[in-house]
C-alpha positions as CSV (number, residue, x, y, z in Angstrom):
1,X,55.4,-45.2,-9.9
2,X,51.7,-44.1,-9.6
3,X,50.6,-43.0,-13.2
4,X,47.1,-40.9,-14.3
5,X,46.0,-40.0,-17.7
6,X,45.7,-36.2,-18.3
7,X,45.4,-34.2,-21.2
8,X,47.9,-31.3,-21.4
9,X,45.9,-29.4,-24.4
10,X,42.5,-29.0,-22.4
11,X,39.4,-28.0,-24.1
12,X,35.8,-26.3,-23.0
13,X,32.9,-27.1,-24.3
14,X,31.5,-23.7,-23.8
15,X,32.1,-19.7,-23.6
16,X,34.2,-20.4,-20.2
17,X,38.4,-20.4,-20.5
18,X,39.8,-23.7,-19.1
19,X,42.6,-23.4,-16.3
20,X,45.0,-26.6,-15.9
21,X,47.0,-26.7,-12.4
22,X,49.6,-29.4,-12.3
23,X,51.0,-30.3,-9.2
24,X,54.0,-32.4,-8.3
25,X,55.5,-34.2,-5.7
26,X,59.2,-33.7,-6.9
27,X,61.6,-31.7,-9.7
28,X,59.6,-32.6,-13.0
29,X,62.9,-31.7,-14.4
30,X,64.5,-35.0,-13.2
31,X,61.4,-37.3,-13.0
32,X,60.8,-39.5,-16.0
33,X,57.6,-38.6,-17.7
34,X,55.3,-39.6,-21.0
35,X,54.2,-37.6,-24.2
36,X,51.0,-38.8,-25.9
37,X,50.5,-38.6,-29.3
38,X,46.7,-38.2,-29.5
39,X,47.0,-38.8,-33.8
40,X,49.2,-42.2,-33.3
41,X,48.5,-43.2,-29.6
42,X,52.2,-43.8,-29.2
43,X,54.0,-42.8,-25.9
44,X,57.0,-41.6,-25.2
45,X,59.1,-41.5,-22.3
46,X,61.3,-38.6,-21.5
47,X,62.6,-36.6,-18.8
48,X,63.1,-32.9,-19.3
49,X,65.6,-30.7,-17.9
50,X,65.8,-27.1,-17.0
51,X,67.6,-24.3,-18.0
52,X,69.5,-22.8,-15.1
């Protein structure tokens, strides 16, 4: 599994709004993923699911 860091609360240093695209390869919904917690650097694994 190929991992990157990315922030998913991003922030602009100036007057411009800041657009995030993520893209996947595959059903996030069923991939295992990880939360960061900025405060206690701790991560998380998890894998969400979607209503249907």
């Amino acid at each position: 599994m190929r991992s990157c860091r990315v922030s998913a609360s991003p922030e602009s240093s100036g007057a411009e709004p800041v657009i995030g695209i993520h893209v996947y390869g595959a059903d996030i919904g069923t991939l295992p993923r990880r939360s960061y917690d900025p405060e206690t650097g701790a991560v998380h694994w998890f894998t969400s699911t979607w209503a249907r």
